[in-house]
N, C-alpha and C positions, 0 to 999 in steps of 0.2 A: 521842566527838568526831567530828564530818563532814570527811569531807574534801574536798578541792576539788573532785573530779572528782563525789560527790556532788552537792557545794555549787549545782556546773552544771548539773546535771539537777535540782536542786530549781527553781533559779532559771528555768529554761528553761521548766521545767512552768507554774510560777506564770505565766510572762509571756505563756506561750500563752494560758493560762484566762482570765488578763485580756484580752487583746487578742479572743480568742472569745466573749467574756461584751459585750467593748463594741462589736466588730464583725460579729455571727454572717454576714453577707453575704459575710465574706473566703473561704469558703470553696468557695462557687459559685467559683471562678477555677481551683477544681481541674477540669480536663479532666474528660468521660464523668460520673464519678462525684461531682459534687460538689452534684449536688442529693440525693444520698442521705447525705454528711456532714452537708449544712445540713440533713435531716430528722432528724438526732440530736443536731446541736448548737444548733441554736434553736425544736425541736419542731415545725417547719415540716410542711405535710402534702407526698402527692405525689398531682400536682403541685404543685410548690413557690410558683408565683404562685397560688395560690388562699388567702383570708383567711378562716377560717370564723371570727373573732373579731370580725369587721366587727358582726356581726347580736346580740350582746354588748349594743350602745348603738343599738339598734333605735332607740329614744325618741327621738334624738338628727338624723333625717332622715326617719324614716318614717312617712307622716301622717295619720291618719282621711281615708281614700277614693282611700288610693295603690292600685297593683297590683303583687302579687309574682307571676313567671312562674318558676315553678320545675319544671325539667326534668332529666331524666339526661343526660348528656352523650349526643351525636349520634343525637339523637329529636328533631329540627326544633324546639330553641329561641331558634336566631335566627330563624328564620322564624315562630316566635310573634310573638316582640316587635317583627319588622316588621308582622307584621297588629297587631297592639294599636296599636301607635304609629298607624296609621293608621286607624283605627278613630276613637282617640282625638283627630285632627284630619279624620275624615270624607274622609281623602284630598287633602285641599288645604293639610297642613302642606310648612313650607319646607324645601327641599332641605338632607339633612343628609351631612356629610362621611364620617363613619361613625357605623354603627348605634349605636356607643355613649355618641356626642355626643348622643343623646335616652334614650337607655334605658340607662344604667349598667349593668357586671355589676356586682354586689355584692361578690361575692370573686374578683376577680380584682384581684391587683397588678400594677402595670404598668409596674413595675422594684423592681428589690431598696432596700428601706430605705426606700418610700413609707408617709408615717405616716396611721394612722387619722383624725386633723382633715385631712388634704389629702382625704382619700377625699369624707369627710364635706362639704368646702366643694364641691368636684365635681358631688355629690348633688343641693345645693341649687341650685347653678346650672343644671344638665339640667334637672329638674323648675320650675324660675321661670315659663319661658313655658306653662306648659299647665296644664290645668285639676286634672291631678292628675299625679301621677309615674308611671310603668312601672320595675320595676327588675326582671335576669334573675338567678335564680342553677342553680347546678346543688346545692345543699343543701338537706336535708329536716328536719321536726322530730326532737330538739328545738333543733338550731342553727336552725332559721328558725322566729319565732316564730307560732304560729296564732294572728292578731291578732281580736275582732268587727270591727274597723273600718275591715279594710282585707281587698280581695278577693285571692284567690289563684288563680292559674290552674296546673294540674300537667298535666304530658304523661310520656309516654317510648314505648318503640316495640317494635319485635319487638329481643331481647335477640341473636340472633343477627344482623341484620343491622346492630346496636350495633356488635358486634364486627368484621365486617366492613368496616365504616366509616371505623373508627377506623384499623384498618391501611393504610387510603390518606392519612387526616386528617393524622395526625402526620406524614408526609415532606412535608406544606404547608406546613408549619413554616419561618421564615427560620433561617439560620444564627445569625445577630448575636442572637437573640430564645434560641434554645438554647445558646448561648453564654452571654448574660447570667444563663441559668437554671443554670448546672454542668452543659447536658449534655441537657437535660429539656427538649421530648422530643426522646428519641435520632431522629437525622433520618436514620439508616443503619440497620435495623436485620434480621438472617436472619430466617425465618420462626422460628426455634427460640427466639431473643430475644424477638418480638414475642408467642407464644405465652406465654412465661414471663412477661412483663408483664401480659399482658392475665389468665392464666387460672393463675397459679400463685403469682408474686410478685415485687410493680412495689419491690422496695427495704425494705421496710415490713412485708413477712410476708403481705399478702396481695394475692390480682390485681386490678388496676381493674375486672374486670365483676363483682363480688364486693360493692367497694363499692355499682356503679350498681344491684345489685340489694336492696341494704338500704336504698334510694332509698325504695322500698315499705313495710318495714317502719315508717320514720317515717313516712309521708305518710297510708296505709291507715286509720289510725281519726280522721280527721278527714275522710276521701271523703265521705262524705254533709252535712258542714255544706253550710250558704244560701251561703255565702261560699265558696265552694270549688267549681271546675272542675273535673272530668278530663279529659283530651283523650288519644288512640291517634293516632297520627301514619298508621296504617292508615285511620281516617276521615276523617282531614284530606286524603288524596291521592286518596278516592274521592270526596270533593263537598266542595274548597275553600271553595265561595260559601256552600253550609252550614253549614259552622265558620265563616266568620266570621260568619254570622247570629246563631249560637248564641254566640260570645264575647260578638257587641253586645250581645243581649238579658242574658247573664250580666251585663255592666256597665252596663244600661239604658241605651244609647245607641239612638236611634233613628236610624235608616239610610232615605235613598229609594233607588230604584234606580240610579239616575245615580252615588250615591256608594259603593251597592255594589259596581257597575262597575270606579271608580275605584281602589277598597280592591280588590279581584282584581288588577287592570293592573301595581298597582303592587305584590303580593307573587309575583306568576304565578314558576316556577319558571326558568320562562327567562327573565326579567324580573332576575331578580335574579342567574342565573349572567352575564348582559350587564353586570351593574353588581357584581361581586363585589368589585371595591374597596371599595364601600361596608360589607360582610361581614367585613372583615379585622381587626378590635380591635387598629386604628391609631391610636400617641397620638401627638403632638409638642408638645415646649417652646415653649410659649405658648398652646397652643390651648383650644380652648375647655373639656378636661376640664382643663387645667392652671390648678393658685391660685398655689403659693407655692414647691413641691417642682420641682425641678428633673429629670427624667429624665437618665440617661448620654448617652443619643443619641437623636434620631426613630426611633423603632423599627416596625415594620409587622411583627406577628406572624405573621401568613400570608400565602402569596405565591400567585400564580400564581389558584385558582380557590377555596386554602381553602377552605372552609366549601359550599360550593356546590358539591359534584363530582357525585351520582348522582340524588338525590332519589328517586324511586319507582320509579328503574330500579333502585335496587340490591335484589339477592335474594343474601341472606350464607349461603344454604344451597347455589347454584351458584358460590358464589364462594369457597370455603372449603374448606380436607381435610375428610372425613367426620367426622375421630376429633375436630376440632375444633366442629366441629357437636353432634356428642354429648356432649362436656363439657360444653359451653355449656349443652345443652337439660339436662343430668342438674345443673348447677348451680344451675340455676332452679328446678327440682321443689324440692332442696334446702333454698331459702333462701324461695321465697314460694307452694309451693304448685300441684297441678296447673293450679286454677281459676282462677288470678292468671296463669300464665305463658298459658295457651291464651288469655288475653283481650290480653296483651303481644304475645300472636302477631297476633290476629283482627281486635280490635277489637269493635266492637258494643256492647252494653248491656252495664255491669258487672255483676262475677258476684255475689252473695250470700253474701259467706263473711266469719269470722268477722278 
């Protein structure tokens, strides 16, 4: 027979697992660590706003003669999907509030409990007025599917100054935005923390630059399709006007020079640190990403310069301890190879390997 003091702790467990089964969001409320509960109790990734199950019902918004820009995180892919976008209007589209009022991320939530049909009506409202859609993500196959019908553009950058990056990135973070997340990302954090996350283990068992280097291992045997881009963010900062030549002609758009001009003026790097509000994957209630789903509050996920702090000044080999430098470069041999990593470093024509 139970006794009572059992009976409570039966009953207690049970009402938890229900209340966790119907709300896994309650959890983000725990201080620091509760974006690393909500990755155990509702299988969430980390970071915890990213949806890689969006690309699940690909069918369902993405359409013979969209564009997918699929990039590793902090290898200029917002600065892609501002030259696409404008590409895509020749530079004479209308002033937009944030970059992602025309170019969706894909898996990016944009508060806890936002459902897959809110995503999806989103979608179809960005993509209304243009000839075709742009969407970014930072996922590779086989979550993002290699469509024939739709093109894909891939980038990423030297892996070392990824990580350098990313240690100024995350303190651009507003409070209210890692708050809502449990914590993620930590907006305080020692160098022995930030190291642990990045290169040993972000919650999950393994480090964010770990993921961004298996970034490659799905994307790598689809390099050579007609439909498929690669871009080095290395050649993009040595002849801007270049890259977007090579985007247009990748999308068959034909460009004069007037509107080449125009498409530089308007991604130039100072151009866009002047207009970094625009940079910020800023939503608010009612706005134009908004259908049906109500956000907590106006939220503005980065503040200050975000997204927009170095560009081609940064060199994450003078900016970094040695011993982190050399993890980084010995974690890359590791996972994609000498020949793969010296082209992540370089740039130039890709290498020949299997």
């Amino acid at each position: 027979m139970i006794g009572p003091f059992a009976r409570c702790i039966i009953i207690t467990v049970v009402g938890v697992a229900v209340l966790l089964r119907l709300n896994p969001e309650i959890v983000l409320k725990v201080p620091k660590i509760g974006f690393v509960l909500y990755h155990f109790v509702k299988g969430a990734p980390i970071p915890p706003y990213f949806m890689h199950n969006q690309w699940a019902n690909d069918t369902a918004w993405l359409n013979a003669g969209d564009v997918v820009i699929s990039f590793t995180g902090k290898s200029g892919s917002t600065w892609a999907t501002a030259v696409v976008h404008e590409i895509r209007t020749k530079g004479v589209g209308e002033e937009y509030r944030d970059i992602t009022d025309v170019v969706p991320w894909v898996d990016f939530v944009r508060y806890p409990g936002e459902t897959l049909e809110e995503r999806i009506g989103f979608f179809k409202r960005a993509a209304k007025p243009f000839p075709f859609a742009v969407y970014k993500s930072h996922y590779c196959p086989p979550t993002v599917k290699v469509r024939p019908d739709v093109k894909s553009i891939i980038g990423t950058r030297n892996p070392v100054d990824i990580l350098a990056s990313f240690q100024g990135f995350l303190a651009t973070h507003s409070k209210e935005f890692s708050d809502m997340w449990g914590g993620f990302p930590p907006l305080r954090q020692s160098d022995e923390e930030f190291h642990r996350m990045m290169l040993v283990d972000k919650g999950d068992g393994t480090g964010m630059m770990e993921d961004i280097l298996k970034f490659w291992l799905g994307w790598w045997p689809f390099h050579n399709n007609p439909n498929v881009l690669v871009l080095n963010y290395a050649d993009r900062v040595k002849d801007a006007r270049g890259d977007i030549l090579r985007i247009a002609n990748f999308l068959e758009i034909s460009l004069t020079d007037d509107e080449v001009d125009r498409i530089v003026a308007k991604t130039d790097f100072k151009w866009m640190k002047k207009n970094s509000n625009k940079f910020s994957y800023a939503f608010e209630a009612g706005g134009v990403q908004q259908l049906n789903g109500t956000p907590a509050a106006n939220v503005v996920p980065l503040i200050g310069e975000g997204l927009i702090i170095k560009g081609k000044e940064r060199h994450g080999s003078e900016e970094l301890p040695s011993q982190w430098v050399k993890e980084m470069e010995q974690l890359c041999l590791r996972k994609v190879g000498p020949e793969l990593c010296l082209w992540l470093k370089t740039g130039g024509p890709l290498p020949d390997v299997a």
